[in-house]
N, C-alpha and C positions, 0 to 999 in steps of 0.2 A: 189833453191838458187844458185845463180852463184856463181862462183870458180873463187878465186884468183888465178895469175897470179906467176907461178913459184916463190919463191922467198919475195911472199909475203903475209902478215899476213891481216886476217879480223878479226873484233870486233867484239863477239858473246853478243848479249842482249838479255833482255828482258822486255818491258814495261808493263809486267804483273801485276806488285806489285809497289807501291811505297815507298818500306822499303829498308831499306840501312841499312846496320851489321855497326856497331859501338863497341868501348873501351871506357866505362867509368872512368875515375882514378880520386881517391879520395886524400883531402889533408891529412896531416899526420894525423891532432886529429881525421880524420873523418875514419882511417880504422877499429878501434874496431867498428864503426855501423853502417858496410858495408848490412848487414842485412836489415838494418832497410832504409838507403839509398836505395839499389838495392828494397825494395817492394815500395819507392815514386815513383823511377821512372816507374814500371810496372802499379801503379795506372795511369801514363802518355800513356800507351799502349807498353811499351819495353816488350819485351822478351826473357831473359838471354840465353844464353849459358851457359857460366861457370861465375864463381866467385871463383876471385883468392884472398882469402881474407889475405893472409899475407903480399901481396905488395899492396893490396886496388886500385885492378883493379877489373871489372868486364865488361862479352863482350855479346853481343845479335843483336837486331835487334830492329828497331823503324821505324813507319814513318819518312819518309825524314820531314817533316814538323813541326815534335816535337823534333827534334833534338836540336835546339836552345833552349826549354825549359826542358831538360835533364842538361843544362849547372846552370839553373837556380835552380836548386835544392842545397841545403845546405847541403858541406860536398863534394860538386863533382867539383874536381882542374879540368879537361879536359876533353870532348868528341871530340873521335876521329872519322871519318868516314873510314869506307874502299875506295882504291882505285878502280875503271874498273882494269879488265886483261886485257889483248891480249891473243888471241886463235893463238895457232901455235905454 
């Protein structure tokens, strides 16, 4: 792999996978069936990391491609994606 140039930074990837870590957040009625929420969307192919159920987040992984039907589930205000890093 070549080497940046003193001073400056490269992008470390990888097109291995086509999953992207995501934050689900739910709207208020919908945190007491954060449960039952987080197993629609793993029937979609998500899979959690954690579940923060008292502020009615929850964070995992999804294909990049079912992300927009993560939005469409009932009960889910926001899906977030992760940003790229820079390596350096």
């Amino acid at each position: 792999m070549p080497q940046p140039a003193p001073g400056h930074r490269i992008r470390v990837s990888c097109r291995c996978s086509n999953r992207v870590s995501v934050a689900v957040a739910l709207t208020d009625d919908a945190v007491g069936r954060i449960d039952q929420i987080a197993a629609a969307c793993r029937a979609l192919g998500f899979e959690h990391d954690w579940i923060l159920g008292g502020v009615g987040v929850f964070t995992g992984s999804v294909d990049r491609e079912v992300v927009g039907l993560l939005r469409t589930v009932p009960g889910v205000l926001a899906v977030e994606t992760a940003r790229a890093r820079w390596a350096g």
